[in-house]
C-alpha positions in Angstrom: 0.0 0.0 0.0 1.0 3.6 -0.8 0.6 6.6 0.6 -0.3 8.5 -2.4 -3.7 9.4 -3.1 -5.8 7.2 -5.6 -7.3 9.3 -8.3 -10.8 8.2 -9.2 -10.0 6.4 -12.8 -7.1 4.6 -10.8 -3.8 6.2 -12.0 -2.3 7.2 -8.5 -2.3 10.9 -9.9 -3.8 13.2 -7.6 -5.7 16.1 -9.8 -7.0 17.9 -7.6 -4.1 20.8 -6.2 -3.7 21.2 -2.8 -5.4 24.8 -1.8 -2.7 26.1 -0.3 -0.2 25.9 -3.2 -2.2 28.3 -5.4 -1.0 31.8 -5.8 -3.4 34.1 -4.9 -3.4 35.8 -7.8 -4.6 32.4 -9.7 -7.4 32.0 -7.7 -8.6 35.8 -8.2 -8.1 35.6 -11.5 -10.3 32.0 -11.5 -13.3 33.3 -10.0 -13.4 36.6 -11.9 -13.2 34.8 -15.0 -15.9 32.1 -13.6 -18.3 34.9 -12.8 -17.6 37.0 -15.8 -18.1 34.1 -17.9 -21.9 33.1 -16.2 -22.4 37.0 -16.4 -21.9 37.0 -20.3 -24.4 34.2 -20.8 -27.1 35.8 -18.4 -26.9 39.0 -20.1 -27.7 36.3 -23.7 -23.8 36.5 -24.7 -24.1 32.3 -25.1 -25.8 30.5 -27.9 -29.1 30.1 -26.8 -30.1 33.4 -25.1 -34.0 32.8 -25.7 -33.6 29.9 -22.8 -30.4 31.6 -21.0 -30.8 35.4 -20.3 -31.6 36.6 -16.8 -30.6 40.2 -15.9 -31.9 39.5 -12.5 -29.2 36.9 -12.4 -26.8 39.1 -14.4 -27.0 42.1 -12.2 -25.6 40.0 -9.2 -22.9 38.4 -11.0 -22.1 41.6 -12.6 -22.2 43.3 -9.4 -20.0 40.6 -7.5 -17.4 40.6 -10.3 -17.3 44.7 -9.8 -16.7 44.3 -6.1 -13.9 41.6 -6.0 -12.0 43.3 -9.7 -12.1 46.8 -8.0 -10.7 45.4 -4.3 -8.4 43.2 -6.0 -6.7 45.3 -8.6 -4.0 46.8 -6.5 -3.6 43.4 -5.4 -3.0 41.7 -8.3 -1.3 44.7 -10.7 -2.7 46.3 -14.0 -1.4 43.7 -15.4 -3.7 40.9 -14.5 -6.4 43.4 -13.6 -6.5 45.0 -16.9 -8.3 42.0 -18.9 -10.6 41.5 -15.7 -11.8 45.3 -16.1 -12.3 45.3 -20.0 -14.4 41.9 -19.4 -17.0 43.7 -16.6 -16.9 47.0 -19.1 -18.1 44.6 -21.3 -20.5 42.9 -19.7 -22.1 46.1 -17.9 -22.8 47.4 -21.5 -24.1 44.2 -22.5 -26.5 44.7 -20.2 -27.6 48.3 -20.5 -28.3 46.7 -24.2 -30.2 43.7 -23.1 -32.1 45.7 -20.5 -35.4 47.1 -21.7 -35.8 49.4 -18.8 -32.3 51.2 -18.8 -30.7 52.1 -15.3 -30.1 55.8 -14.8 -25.9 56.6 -14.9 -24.1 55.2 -12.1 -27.1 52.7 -10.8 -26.4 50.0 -13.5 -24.4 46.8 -12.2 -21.5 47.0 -10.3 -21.4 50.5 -11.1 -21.1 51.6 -7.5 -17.8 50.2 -7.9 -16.3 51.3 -11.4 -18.5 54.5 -11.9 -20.8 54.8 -14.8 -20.2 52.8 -17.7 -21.0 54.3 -21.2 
């Protein structure tokens, strides 16, 4: 018997990483993209926005992705941060688009942490 772990299709390879050996920036990085990605396909950004939009939905992701890009940028540097901010620009217009009842300047999605988005 062995002490290493026993990955599921049997090939003594652990995939899963232990927690603590992931750089904080990685795991920023991660969930932005995670969120910005489910953001993109509640605003209808996916293939089947008929069945998939939900600015309901969309206004909290977008939101929670404002709050953690904005408290994380100094963190992380411009140059991670950079990308994250372009992809909640574009997401936050995405929505003004998809919205049929537009929010007034500075009241849209994560806008009480970037500003107004135009």
């Amino acid at each position: 018997m062995t002490d290493t772990p026993i990955d599921d299709d049997g090939s003594g390879i652990d995939a899963a990483r232990d927690i603590s050996e992931v750089p904080a920036v990685e795991l920023i990085n991660t969930v932005s993209v995670h969120l910005l990605s489910a953001a993109a396909v509640k605003v209808g950004l996916a293939d089947d926005p008929q069945q998939q939009t939900d600015l309901d939905e969309a206004r909290k992701l977008i939101t929670a992705l404002a709050g953690l890009v904005t408290a994380a940028a100094t963190e992380i540097g411009d140059h991670h941060a950079r990308p994250l901010r372009d992809g909640l620009r574009s997401v936050q217009l995405a929505f003004r688009e998809a919205s049929a009842i537009p929010d007034a300047p500075g009241a849209g999605p994560g806008e009480k942490f970037t500003g107004p988005v135009n």
